[in-house]
C-alpha positions in Angstrom: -66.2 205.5 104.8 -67.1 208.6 106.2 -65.4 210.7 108.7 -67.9 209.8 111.6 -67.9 206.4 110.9 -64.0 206.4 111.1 -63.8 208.4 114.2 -66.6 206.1 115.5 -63.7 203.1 115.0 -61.3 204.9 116.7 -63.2 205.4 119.5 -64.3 201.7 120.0 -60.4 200.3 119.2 -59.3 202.9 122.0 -62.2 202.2 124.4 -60.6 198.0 123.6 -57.5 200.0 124.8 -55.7 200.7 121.8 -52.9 203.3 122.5 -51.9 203.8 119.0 -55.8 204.7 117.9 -56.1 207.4 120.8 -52.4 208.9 119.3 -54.7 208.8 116.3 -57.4 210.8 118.2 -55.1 213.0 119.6 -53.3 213.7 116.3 -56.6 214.6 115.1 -58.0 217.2 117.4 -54.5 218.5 119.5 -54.5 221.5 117.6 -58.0 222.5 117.6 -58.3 221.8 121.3 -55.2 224.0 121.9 -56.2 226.6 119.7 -59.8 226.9 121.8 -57.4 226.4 125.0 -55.0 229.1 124.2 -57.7 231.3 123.2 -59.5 231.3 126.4 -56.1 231.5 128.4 -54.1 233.8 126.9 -50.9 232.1 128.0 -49.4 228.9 125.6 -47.8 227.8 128.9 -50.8 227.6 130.2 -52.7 226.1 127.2 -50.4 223.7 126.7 -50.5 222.2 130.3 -54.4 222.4 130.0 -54.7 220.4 126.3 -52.2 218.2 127.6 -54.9 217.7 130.8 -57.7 217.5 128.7 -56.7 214.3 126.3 -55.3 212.6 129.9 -59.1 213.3 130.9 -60.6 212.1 127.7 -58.3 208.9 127.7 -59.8 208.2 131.4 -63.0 208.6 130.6 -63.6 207.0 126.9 -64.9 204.1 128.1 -67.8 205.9 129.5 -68.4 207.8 126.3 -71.1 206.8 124.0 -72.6 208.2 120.9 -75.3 210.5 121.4 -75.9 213.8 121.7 -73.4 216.2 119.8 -70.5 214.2 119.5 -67.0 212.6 120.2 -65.0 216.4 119.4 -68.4 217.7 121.2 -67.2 216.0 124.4 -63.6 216.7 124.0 -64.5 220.2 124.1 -67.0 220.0 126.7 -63.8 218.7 128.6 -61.7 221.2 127.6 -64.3 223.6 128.8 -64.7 222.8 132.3 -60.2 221.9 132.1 -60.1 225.4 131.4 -63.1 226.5 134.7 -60.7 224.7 136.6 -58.1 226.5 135.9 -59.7 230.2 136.4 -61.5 228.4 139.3 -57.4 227.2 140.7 -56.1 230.9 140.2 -59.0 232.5 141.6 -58.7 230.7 144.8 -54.4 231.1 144.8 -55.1 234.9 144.5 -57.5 235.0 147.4 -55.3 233.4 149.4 -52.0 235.6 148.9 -54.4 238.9 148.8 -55.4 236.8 152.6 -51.9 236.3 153.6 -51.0 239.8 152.5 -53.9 241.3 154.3 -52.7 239.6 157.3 -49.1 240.6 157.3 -50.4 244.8 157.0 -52.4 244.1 160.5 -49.3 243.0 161.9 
């Protein structure tokens, strides 16, 4: 059987809410998705709260995955991607806000 075809399994017994097939998933692709995490972070803290984000993401939304296009790790990443927007997008804002509040307290 190939690879595809045993991912593809996976999916279906975890979209028929098998728990122990998405460990299997997760197993599978934790490291690479923390790796490409990590990489774009800079901060294992960091990655790690993301990766652990992104499966919780993926396990919501399997049911609305379906095969075409790239991929099931094509859409894992595609989460992780916009996971790790979310996070610059999060900080961005945060540091706007105390660079507001500190602007505030030098008019005072």
């Amino acid at each position: 059987m190939t690879e595809k075809r045993k991912l593809a399994k996976l999916v279906k017994r975890v979209q028929k809410g098998d728990s122990d097939a998405f460990g299997q998933i997760y197993d599978r692709y934790y490291d690479p998705i923390y790796a490409y995490v990590l990489h774009q972070v800079g901060s294992r803290a960091d990655a790690e709260d993301i990766t652990a984000g992104v499966f919780l993401d993926a396990l919501e939304r399997i049911e609305r995955f379906s095969w075409r296009g790239a991929g099931f790790e094509a859409w894992l990443f595609r989460i992780a991607r916009h996971d790790v927007l979310d996070h610059f997008r999060w900080h961005r804002r945060r540091m706007h806000a105390e660079i507001g509040r500190a602007s505030c307290r030098e008019r005072v």
